[in-house]
Residue frames relative to the residue before (quaternion, step in Angstrom):
aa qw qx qy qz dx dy dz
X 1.0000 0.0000 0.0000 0.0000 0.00 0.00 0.00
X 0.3131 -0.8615 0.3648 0.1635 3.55 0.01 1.08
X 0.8831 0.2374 -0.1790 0.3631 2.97 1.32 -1.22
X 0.6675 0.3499 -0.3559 0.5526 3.11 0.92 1.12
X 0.4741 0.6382 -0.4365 0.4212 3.61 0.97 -0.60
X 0.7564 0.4400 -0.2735 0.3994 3.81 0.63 -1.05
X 0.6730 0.4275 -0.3009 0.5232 3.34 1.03 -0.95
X 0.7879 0.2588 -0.2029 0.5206 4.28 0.50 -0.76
X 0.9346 -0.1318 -0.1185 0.3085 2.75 -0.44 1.64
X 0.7984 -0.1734 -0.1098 0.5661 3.42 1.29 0.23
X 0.6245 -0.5887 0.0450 0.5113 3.75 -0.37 0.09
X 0.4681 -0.6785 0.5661 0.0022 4.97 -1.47 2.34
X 0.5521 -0.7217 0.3920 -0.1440 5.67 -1.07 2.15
X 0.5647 0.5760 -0.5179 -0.2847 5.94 -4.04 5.61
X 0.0470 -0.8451 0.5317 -0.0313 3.70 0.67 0.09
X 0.5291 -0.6531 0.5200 0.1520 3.33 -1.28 1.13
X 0.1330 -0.8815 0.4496 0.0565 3.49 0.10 0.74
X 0.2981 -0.5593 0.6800 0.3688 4.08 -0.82 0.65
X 0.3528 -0.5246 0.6542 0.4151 3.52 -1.88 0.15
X 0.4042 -0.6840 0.3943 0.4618 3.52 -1.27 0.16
X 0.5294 -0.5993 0.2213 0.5582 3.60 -0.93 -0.37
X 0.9083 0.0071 -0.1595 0.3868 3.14 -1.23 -0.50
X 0.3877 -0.6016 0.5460 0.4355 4.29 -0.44 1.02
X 0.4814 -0.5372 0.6507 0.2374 2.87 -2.05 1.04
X 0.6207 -0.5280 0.4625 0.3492 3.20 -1.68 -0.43
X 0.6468 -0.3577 0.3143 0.5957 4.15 -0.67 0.59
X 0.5755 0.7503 -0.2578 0.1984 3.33 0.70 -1.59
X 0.8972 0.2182 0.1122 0.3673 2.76 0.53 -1.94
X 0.4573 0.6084 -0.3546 0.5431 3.27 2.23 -0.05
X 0.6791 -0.5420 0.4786 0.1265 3.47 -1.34 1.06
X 0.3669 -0.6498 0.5141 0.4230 3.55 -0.47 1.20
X 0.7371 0.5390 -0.0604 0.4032 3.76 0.08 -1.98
X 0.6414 0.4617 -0.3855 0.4763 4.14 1.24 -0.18
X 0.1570 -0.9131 0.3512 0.1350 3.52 0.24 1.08
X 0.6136 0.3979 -0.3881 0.5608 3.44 1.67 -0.18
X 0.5327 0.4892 -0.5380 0.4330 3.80 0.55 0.36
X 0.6961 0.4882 -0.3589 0.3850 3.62 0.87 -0.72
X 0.5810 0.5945 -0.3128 0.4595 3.32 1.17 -1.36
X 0.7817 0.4441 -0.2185 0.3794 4.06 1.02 -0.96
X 0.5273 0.5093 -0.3940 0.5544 3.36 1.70 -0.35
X 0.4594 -0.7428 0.3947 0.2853 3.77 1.05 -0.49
X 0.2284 0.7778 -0.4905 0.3197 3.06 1.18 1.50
X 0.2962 -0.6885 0.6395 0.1712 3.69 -1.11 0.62
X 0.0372 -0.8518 0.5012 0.1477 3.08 -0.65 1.27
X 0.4648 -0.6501 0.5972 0.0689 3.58 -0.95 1.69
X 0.0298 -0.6893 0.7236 0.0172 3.69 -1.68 1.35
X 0.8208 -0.0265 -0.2463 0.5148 2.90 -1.90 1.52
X 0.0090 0.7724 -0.6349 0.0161 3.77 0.20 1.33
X 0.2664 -0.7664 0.5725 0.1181 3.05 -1.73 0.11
X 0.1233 -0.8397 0.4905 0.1976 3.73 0.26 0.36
X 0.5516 0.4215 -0.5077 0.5102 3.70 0.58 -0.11
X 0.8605 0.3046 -0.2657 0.3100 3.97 0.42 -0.46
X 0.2251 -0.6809 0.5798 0.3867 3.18 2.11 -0.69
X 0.6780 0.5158 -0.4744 0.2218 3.47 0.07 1.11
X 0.5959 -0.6480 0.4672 0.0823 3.36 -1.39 0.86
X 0.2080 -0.6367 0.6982 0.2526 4.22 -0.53 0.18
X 0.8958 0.0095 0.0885 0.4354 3.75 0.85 -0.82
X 0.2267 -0.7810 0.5689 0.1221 3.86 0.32 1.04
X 0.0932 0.7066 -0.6970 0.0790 4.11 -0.88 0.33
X 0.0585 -0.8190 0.5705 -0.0171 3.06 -0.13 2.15
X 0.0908 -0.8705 0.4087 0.2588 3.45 -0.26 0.41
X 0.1534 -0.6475 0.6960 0.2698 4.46 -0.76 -0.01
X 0.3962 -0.6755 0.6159 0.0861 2.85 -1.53 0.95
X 0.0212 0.8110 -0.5280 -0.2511 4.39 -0.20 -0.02
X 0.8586 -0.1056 0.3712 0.3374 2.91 -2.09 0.37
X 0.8968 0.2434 -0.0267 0.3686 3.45 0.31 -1.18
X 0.3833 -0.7146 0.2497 0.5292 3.27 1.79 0.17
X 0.2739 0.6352 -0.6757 0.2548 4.02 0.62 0.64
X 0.1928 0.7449 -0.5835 -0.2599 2.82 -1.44 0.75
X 0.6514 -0.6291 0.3992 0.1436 3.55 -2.02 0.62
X 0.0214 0.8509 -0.5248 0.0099 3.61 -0.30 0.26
X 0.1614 0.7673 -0.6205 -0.0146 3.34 -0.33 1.32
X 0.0851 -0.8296 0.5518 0.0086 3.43 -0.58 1.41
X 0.1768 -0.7073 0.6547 0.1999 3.56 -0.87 1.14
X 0.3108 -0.7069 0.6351 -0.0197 3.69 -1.37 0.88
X 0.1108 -0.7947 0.5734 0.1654 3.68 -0.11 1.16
X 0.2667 -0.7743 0.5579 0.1347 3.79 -0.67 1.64
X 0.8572 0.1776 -0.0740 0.4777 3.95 1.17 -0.38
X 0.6208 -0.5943 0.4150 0.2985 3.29 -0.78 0.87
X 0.7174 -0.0777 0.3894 0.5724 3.11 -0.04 -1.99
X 0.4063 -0.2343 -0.8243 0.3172 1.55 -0.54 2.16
X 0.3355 -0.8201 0.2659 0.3796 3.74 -0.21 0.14
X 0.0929 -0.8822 0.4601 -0.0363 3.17 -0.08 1.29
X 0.2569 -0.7507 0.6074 -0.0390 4.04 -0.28 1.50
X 0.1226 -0.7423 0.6584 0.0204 3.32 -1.54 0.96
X 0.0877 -0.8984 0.4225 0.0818 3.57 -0.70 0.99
X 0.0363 -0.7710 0.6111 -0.1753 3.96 -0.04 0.62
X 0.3889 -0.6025 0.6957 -0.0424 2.70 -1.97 1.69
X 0.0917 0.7133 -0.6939 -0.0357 2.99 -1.45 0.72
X 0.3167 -0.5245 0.6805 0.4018 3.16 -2.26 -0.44
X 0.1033 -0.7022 0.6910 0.1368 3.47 -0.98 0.91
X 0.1276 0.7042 -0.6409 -0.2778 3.34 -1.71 -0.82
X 0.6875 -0.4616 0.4289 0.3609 3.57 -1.60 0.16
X 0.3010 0.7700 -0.5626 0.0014 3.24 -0.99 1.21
X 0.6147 0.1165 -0.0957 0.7742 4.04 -1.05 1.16
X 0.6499 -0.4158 0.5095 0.3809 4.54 -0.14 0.51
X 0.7398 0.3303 -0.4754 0.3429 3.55 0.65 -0.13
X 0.6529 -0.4525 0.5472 0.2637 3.86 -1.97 0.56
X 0.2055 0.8582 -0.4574 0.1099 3.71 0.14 1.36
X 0.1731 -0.9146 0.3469 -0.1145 3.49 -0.55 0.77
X 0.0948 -0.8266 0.4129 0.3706 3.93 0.17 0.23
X 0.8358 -0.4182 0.3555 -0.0145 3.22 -0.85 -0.20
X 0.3367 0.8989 -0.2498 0.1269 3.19 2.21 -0.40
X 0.4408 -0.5890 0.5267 0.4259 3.61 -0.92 0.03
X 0.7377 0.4618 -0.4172 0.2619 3.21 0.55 -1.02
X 0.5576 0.6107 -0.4097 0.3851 3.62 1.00 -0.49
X 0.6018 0.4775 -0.5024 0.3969 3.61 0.96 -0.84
X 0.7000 0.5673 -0.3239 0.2886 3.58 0.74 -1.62
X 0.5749 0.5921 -0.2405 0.5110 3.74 1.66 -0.74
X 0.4102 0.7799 -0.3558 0.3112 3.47 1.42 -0.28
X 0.2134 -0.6882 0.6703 0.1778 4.42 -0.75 0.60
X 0.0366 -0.6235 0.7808 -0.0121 3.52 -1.00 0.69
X 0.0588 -0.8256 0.5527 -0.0972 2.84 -1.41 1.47
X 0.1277 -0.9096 0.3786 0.1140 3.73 -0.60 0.64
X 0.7130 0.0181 -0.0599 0.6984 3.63 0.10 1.39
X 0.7243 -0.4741 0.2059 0.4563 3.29 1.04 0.95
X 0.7320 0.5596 -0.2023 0.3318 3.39 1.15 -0.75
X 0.4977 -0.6856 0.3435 0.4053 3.96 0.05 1.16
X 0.4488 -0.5083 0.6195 0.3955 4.01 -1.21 0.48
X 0.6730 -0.3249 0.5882 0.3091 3.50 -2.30 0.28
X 0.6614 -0.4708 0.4425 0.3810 3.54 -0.96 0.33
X 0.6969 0.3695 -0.2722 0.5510 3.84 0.42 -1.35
X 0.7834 0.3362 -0.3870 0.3513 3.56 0.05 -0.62
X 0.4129 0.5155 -0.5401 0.5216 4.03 1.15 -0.18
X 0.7057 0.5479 -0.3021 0.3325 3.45 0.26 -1.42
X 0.6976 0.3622 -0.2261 0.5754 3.78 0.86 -0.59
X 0.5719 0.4490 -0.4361 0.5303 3.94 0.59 -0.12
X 0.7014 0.4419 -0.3941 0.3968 3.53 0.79 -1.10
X 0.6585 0.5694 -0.3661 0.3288 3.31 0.78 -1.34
X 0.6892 0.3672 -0.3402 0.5240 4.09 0.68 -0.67
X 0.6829 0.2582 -0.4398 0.5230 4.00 0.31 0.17
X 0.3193 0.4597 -0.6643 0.4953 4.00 0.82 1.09
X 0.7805 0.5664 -0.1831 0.1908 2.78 0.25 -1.86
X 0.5749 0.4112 -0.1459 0.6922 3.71 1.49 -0.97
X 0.9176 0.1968 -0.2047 0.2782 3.60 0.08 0.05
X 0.4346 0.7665 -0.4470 0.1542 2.90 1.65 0.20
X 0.3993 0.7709 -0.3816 0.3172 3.50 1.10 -0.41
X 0.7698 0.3511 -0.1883 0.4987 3.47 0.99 -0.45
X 0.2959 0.7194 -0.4334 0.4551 3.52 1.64 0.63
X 0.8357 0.2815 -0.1894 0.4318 3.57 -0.75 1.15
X 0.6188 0.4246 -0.2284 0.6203 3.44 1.61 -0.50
X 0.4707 -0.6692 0.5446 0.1845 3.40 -1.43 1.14
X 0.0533 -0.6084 0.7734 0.1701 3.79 -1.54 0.43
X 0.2709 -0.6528 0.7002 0.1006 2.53 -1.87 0.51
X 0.1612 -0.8020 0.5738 0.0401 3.74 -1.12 0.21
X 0.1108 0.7385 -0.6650 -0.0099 3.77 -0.09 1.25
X 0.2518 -0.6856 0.6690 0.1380 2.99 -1.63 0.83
X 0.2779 -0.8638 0.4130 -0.0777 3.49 -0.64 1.55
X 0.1275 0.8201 -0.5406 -0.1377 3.80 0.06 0.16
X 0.3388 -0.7423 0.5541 -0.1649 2.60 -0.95 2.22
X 0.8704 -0.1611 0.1839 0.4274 3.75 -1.14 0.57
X 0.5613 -0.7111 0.0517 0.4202 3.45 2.11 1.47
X 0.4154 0.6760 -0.4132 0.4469 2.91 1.41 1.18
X 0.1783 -0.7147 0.6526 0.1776 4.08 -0.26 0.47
X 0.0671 0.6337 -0.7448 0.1980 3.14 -0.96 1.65
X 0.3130 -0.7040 0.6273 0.1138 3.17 -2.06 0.98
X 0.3444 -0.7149 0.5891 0.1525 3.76 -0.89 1.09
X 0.0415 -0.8611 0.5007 0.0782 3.64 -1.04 -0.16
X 0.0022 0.8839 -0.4676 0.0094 3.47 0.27 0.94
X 0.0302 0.7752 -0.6176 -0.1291 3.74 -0.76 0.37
X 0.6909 -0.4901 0.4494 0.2839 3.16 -1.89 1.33
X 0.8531 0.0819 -0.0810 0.5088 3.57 -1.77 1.20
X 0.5138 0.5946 -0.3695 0.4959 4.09 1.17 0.20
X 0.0829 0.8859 -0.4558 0.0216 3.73 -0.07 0.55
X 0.2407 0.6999 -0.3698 0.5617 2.80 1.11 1.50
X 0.1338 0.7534 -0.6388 -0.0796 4.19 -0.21 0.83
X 0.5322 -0.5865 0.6101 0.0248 3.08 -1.25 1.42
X 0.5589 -0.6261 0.4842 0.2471 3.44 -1.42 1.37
X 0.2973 -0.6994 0.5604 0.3293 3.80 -0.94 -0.25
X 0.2505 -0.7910 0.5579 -0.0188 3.37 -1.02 1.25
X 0.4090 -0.6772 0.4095 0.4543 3.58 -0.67 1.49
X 0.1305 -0.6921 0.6897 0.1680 2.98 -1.86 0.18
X 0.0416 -0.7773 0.6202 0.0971 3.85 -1.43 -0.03
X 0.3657 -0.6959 0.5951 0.1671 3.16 -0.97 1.33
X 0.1725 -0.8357 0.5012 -0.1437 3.31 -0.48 1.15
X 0.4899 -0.5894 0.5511 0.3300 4.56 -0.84 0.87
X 0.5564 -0.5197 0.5866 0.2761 3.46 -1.05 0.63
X 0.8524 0.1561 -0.2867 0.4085 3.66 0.71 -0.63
X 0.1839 0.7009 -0.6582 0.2040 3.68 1.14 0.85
X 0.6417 -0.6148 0.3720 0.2680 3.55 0.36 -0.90
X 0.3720 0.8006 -0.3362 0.3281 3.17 2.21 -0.56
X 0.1577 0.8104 -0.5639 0.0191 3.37 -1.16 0.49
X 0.7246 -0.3763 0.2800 0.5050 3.86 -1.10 -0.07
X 0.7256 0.5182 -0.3828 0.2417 3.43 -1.22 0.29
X 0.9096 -0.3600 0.0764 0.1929 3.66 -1.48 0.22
X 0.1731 -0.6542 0.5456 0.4943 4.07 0.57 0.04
X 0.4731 -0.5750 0.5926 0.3071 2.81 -1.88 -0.02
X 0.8630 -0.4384 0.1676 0.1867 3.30 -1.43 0.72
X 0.4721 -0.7399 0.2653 0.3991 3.60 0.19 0.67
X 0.4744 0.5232 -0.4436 0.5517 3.67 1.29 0.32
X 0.7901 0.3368 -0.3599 0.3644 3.54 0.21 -1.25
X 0.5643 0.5815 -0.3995 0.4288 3.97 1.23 -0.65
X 0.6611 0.4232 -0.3942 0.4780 3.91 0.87 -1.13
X 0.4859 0.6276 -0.3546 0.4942 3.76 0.94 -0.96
X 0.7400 0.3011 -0.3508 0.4885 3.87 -0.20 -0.83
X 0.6856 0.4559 -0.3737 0.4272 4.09 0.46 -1.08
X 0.5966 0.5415 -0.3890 0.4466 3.67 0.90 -0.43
C-alpha cells in the first residue's frame, strides 16, 4: 500500500504500462517480477500467516486496457480493536519496483473500518482528517516498493523520495484473490509453531 503503508508505520504506491500477453500460470510467474504478478492478478499480502490466512496489508491491484495501474490497499492500523485503512491509487512499474506518489486526496478518499465493518461518514471523516494531519509531510513525494527474493525468502523494501531513512524489509506473498487472505492479526507464536508441527 504505497500511500500510506510507508508513511504509518513502515514503508504506503507512474509509467504507462503494455499489458502482457496471455497471464501465465501462479506456477510459472516469478516470485520477485512484480508486473507479471500484478497481471496474472495476484494480491500481494505483508507478514502473511497461513494458520490465519492473514495479511498486515492486502494491495489488490486492476490492471487497464491501457496499462494504468490501480492499487487499492487496505492497511490494518490496529490490532484490537481491529481497525483497517483502505485507499486507491494510480501506481506504475518502475526499475521492477511498485512506485507511487503520495496524494492527499487519496488519504481523504480513504474507508476506515472496524471489525471489518465501514465507520459512519463523520467518524471516517475524523480518523481520516488526523492521519492527513500526521502525515501530510509526505504528500507529493513518491514511494517505491521492491519486492526481492532474498536467501528464499520474498521480502518487500520501501523507499520514499527526499526520505533518508532505509526501512527494514517485510515478508511478503503474492497470493489468488480466492485463497482467502484478508486484513487482520497473525496468530500467536504458539498457535503458528503448533500448526507447522
Amino acid at each position: 500500500m504505497i500511500l500510506c503503508q510507508s508513511a504509518i508505520g513502515g514503508a504506503r504506491m507512474f509509467f504507462v504500462l503494455g499489458i502482457l500477453a496471455a497471464a501465465a500460470s501462479s506456477a510459472n510467474v516469478p516470485a520477485d517480477d512484480a508486473l507479471a504478478n500484478i497481471t496474472a492478478g495476484h494480491l500481494l499480502c505483508s507478514n502473511p500467516d497461513a494458520t490465519t490466512r492473514t495479511c498486515t496489508t492486502i494491495d489488490t491491484y486492476s490492471l487497464a486496457a491501457d496499462g494504468t495501474i490501480t492499487d487499492a490497499g487496505e492497511l490494518m492500523i490496529s490490532e484490537t480493536p481491529l481497525i483497517s485503512l483502505t485507499t486507491t491509487a494510480i501506481v506504475h512499474i518502475e526499475n521492477g519496483a511498485i512506485c507511487g506518489t503520495m496524494r492527499e486526496a487519496d488519504l481523504l478518499n480513504g474507508k476506515v473500518r472496524l471489525n471489518g465493518e465501514l465507520l459512519p461518514t463523520d467518524r471516517n471523516a475524523a480518523v481520516v482528517a488526523k492521519l492527513v494531519e500526521k502525515y501530510g509531510s509526505m504528500f507529493g513525494r513518491q514511494a517505491c516498493e521492491t519486492v526481492s527474493l532474498i536467501d528464499g525468502k520474498l521480502l518487500k523494501f520501501g523507499q520514499i523520495e527526499r526520505v533518508d531513512i532505509k526501512l527494514p524489509g517485510k515478508p511478503v506473498k503474492w497470493v489468488a484473490a480466492g485463497d482467502g487472505y484478508k486484513v487482520g492479526p497473525r496468530a500467536p507464536a504458539s498457535e503458528s509453531q503448533a500448526a507447522r508441527q
